[in-house]
N, C-alpha and C positions, 0 to 999 in steps of 0.2 A: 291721300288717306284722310277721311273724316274723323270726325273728335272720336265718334263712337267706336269706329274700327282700332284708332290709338289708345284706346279708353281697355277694348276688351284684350289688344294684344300686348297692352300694362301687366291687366289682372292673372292672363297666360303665364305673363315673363315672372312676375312674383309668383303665383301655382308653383313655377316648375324651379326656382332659385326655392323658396322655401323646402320643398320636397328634395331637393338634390342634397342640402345642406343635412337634412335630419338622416339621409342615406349614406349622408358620409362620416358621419360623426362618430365617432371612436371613442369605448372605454376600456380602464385598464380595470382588469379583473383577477382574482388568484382561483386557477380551476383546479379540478382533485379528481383523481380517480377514484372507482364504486369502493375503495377501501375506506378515502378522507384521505387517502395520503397527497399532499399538493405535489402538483406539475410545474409548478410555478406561474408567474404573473405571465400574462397576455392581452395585447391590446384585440379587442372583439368590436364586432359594429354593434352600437347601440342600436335596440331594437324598440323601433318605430309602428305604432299600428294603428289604423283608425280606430274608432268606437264600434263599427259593424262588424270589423274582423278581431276586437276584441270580445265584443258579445258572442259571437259565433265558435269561440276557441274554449271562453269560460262560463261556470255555471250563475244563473243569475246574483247568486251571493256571492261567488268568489269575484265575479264584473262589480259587484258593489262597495266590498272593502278593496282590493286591487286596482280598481282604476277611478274609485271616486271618494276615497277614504273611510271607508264605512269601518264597523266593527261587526265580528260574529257574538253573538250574544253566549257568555260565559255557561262553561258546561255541553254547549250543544256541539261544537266543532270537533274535525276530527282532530288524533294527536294532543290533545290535554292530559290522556290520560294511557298515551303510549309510553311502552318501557323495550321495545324493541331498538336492537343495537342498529346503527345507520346513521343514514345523514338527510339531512332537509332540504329540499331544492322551492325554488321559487317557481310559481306554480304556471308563472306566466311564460318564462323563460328558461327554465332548469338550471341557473345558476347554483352551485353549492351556497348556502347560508349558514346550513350549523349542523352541527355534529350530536349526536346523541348523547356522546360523553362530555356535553357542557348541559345538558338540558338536566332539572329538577323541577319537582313539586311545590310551587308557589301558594295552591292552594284558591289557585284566582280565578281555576276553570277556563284557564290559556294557557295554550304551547309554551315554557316559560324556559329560559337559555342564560348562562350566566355570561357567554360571551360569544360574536359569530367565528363562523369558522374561518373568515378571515375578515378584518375591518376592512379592505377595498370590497369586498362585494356586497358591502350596505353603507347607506350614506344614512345621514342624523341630520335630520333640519328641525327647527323652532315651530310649534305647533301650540298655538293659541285658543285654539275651538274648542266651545262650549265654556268660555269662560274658565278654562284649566290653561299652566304652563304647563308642557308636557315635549318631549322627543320626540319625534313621530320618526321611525324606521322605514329604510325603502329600498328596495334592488338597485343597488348600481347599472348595470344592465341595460332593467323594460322599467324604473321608475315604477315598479309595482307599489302599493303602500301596504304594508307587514305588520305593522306594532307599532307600539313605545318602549321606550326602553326607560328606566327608572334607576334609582338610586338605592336600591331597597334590597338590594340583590347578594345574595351567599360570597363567600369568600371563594375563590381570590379577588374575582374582581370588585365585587359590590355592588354587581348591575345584574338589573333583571331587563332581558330582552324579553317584552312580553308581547307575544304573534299571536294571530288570526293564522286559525287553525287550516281555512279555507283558503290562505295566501302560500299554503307551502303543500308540498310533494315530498314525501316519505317514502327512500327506497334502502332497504334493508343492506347492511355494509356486505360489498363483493357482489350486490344486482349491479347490471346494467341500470 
């Protein structure tokens, strides 16, 4: 075997170890029925996509805060200014994220949630961009990016989850 044929059947053997790895990978998640009432936790496949079969699934804005951390510009997105009873799913993945009876008027021109509808099916990491300390919110799941979540937020908890209106799926409590 020449260097190059060892060379390209490296690059093969890493292709398909990297891809087997991201097809196996397991998160635990709490899912719910079209009511909100949970089912309990389950471990699910993390789901994995490339960039083409995410542009092809989502719409230009929703591929921009979803998979590159973009923001929808306040007031424009859907759901800011919904008062319909249900729940919120992630737009990439249909995970349950929140309930309509945690959602209120922040006044911020975003989906705004005093808490998700379960803390496994969003994760909170450190987000430094644009020169702000800030939370940045994301699907347990497909790692969609959501929001921030703040300090600023109504009792009980204190927290405003505040989403991109284009990162979730709105489906009326007792739809499919």
């Amino acid at each position: 075997m020449n260097r190059r044929s060892l060379f390209l059947s490296g690059v093969a053997l890493l292709a398909f170890a990297r891809n087997a790895h991201a097809a196996a990978e397991n998160v635990e998640i709490e899912t719910f029925d079209a009511n909100g009432g949970s089912l309990g936790r389950a471990r699910v496949e993390k789901i994995v996509k490339t960039e083409a079969e995410w542009r092809a699934q989502l719409s230009p804005l929703a591929f921009d805060v979803t998979r590159k951390d973009g923001t929808e510009r306040a007031f424009t997105g859907p759901y800011w200014d919904n008062h319909a009873d249900g729940l919120y799913r992630c737009v990439c993945c249909d995970t349950a994220l929140f309930d309509s009876n945690t959602k209120y008027d922040s006044g911020t021109g975003w989906p705004s949630f005093f808490a998700p509808i379960s803390k496994a099916n969003v994760l909170e990491s450190a987000d430094s961009s644009f020169g702000m300390r800030r939370v940045a919110v994301s699907c347990t799941r497909c790692d969609a990016h959501l929001g921030h979540v703040f300090t600023d937020g109504p009792k009980p908890t204190g927290l405003r989850y505040c989403m991109n209106g284009v990162a979730l799926r709105f489906v009326g409590r007792g739809q499919a």
